[in-house]
N, C-alpha and C positions, 0 to 999 in steps of 0.2 A: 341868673346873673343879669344885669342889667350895665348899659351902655350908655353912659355921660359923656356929649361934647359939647365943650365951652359951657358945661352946667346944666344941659338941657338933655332930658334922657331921650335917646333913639332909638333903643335895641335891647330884646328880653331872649337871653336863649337860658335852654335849662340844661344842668350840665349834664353829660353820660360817662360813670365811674370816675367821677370828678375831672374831666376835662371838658373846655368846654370851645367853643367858636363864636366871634360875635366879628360879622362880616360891617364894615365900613363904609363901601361903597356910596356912594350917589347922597354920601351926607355933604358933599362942598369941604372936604377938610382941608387946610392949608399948610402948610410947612410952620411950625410952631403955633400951633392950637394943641391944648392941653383936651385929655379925655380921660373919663375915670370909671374903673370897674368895679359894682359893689355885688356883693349875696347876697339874698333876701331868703328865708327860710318860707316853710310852708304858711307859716301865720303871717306874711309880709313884712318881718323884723330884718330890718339891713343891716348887714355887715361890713367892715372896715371898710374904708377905700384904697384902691390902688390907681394910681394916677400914672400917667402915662406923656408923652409930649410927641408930636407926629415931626417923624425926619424926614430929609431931603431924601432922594434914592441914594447920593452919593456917599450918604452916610452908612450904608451899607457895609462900604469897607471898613469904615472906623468901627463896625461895631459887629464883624467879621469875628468867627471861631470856630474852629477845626478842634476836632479829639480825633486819636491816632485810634487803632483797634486795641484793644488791651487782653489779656489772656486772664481766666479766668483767679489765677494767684498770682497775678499783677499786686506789687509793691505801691506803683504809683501811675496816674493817668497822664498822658501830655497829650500837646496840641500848640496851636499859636492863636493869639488874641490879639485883634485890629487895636488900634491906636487909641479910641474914644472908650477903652474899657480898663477899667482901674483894679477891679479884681476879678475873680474868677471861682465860681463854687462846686464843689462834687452834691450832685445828687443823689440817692438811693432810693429806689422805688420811693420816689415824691419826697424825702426827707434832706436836708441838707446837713450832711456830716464831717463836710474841710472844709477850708476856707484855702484857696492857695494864691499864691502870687506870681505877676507876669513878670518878668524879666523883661532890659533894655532892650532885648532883640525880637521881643514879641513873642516869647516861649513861653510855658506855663508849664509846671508839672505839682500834681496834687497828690497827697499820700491816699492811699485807698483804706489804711488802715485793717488790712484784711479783712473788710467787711461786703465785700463782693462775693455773693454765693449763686450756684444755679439758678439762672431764672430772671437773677437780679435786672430790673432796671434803671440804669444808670446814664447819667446825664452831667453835662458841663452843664455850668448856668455863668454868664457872664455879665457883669455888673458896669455901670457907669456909676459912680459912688453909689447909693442906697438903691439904684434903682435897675430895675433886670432887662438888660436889653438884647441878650442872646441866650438860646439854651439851643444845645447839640447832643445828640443821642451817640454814647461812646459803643462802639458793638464789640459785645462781646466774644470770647471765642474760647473753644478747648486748646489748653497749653500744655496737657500733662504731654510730655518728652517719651522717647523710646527709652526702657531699657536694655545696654547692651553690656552683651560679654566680652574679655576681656580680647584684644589679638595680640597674636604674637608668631614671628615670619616662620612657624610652623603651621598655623592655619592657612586655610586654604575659603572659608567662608566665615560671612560677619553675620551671627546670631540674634535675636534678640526678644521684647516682646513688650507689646502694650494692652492692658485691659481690653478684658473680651468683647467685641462690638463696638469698640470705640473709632473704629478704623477700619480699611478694607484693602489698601495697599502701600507701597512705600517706594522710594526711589533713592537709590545709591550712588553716592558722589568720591569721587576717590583724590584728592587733592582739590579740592573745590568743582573737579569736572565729574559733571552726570555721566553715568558711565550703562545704569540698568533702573530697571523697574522689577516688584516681585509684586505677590498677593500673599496677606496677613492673613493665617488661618482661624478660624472661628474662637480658638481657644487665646487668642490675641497674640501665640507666636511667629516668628521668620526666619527666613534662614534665605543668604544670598551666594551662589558661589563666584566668589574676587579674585580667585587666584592665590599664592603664595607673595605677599606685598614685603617691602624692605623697612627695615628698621625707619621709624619716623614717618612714615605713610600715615596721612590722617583718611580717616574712611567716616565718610555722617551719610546719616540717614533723615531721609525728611518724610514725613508721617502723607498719607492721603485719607482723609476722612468726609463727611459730607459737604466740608467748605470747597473741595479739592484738595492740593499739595496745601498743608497748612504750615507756614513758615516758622511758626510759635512751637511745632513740635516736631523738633529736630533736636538729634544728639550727635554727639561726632566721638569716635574713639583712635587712638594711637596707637599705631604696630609699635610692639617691644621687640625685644631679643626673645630666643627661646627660654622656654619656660623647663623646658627638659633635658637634664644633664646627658651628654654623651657619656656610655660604657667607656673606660680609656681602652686601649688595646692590649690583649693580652701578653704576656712575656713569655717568649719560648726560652728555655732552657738547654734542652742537651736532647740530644737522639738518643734513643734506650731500645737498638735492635730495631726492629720496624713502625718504633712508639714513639713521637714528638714527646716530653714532657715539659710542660710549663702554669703558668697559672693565669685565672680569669678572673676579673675584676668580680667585689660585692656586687650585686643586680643583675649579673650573667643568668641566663635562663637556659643557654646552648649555646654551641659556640659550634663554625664552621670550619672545615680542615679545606684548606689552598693548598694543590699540588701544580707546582710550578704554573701559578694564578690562575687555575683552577677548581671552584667548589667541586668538590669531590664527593665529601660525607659533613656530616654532624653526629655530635656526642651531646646527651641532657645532662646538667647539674647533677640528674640521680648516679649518675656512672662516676662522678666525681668526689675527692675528699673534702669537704669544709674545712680553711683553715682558720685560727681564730679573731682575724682581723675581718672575716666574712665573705674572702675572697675564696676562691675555689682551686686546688690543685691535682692537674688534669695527666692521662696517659692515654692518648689516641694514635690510632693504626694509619703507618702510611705506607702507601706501595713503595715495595721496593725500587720500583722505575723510577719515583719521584726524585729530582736534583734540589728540587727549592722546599721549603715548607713555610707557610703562611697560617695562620689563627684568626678570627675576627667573632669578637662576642656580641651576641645579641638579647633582645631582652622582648617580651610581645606589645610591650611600645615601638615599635620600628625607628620611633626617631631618636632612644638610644642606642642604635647599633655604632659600635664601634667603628674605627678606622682598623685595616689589613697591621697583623702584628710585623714589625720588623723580618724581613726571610731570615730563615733557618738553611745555610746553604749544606746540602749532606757531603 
């Protein structure tokens, strides 16, 4: 590559993986002196020119560009571009693929057109009409998100999990406040315990990987209601000698005998008749001490257990 100023060549650097540096110094250049950069191949045959015009320092601002961090399935790049610059182009490892435009307020955002992959090098390139007066290396970063399960105010912990090795810990916010930290097991899943949270609780997690806390990969999920229907309560019937008889709702697994609010015993569905709605009707022994009688169906979900049936007063 060689270096023209004001027409007069000064500077031969040769390039490495095609990028190259041609230093300036202690040539006397002035604020508006034009300079031009050509190629010349191995046989001395020159190539195009690119011409250049030397600024003030204060043009620095005007011709000033920022690119934000963008995540890997990033949609589109932003940034702001100083005032002496009229459009704004995406790079990819060296190729120019958008064209975007700046906005009144000095913002830019350019479509990435999903062509950001692993590895990619990517750059803003910023133009003063035909001619390139800024480029900024956009950094890239891993955005894939947690995935999590679903909560609802019978959990008591927020689950989850991201590709294996991609991560190593995470941090739990529960209304927007940090609340804990945990470590991502090898196989990429988590498990944090929250407590039992209220309807409308937002619970996010935010990813830690070799950047740190990575803000790009965060998910957040919302407490529902329960997910699992309550047993209703069973209905006592009549006293039959020292026998409660009544019936147990479909999904009863056993049910528990209350002697004056007291668990006392239990009976299995085997002991019982199926009736043909799927409910169960029952005949269990109470002491004859007993004044009250109580039922309450259970199922090996715990969190259908029933409410205490209505007393049974003898």
């Amino acid at each position: 590559m060689e270096l023209y100023i004001n027409g007069v060549r000064k500077k031969v650097s040769t390039p490495t993986n095609g990028d190259f540096k041609l230093y300036a110094q202690g040539f006397g250049l002035k604020v508006g002196d034009t300079f031009e950069v050509r190629g010349v191949d191995t046989k001395g045959n020159k190539g195009p020119i690119a011409t250049g015009t030397v600024l003030s320092s204060s043009s620095s601002v005007a011709y000033g560009l920022t690119a934000n961090d963008a995540g890997l399935s990033a949609t589109t790049i932003t940034g702001t571009a100083g005032s002496g610059l009229t459009t704004v182009r995406l790079s990819i490892d060296g190729t120019i693929v958008k064209v975007g435009q700046i906005k009144a307020d000095g913002t830019y955002s350019i479509s990435t057109n999903n062509l950001i992959k692993p590895g990619s090098k990517v750059e803003v390139v910023g133009y003063a009409d035909k001619t390139e007066m800024a480029r900024k290396t956009v950094n890239i970063v891993n955005d894939e998100k947690p995935t999590l399960e679903a909560l609802t105010i019978d959990d008591d912990a927020v689950k989850g999990s991201v590709t294996a090795g991609s991560a190593t810990g995470f941090r739990v916010s529960i209304n927007g406040v940090a609340v804990k930290t945990g470590t991502i097991a090898a196989n990429g899943t988590f498990q944090s315990s929250i407590g039992k949270q209220a309807v409308g609780t937002v619970v996010t997690i935010e990813i830690r990987d070799t950047t740190g806390y990575n803000t790009f990969r965060t998910a957040s999920v919302t407490v529902t209601g329960s997910a699992v229907v309550k047993l209703t309560a069973p209905v006592l019937e009549k006293m039959d000698g020292n026998y409660i008889v009544g019936t147990a709702p479909k999904g009863t697994e056993l049910i528990t005998i209350y002697e004056n609010g007291a668990a006392v015993r239990t009976q299995n569905v085997s002991a019982m008749t199926v009736n043909p709605d799927g409910s169960f009707a029952f005949k269990a022994y109470v002491a004859p001490s007993a004044t009250s009688v109580q039922v309450q169906a259970k199922n090996s979900d715990k969190r259908m257990t029933s409410d205490l049936s209505t007393a049974l007063t003898k």
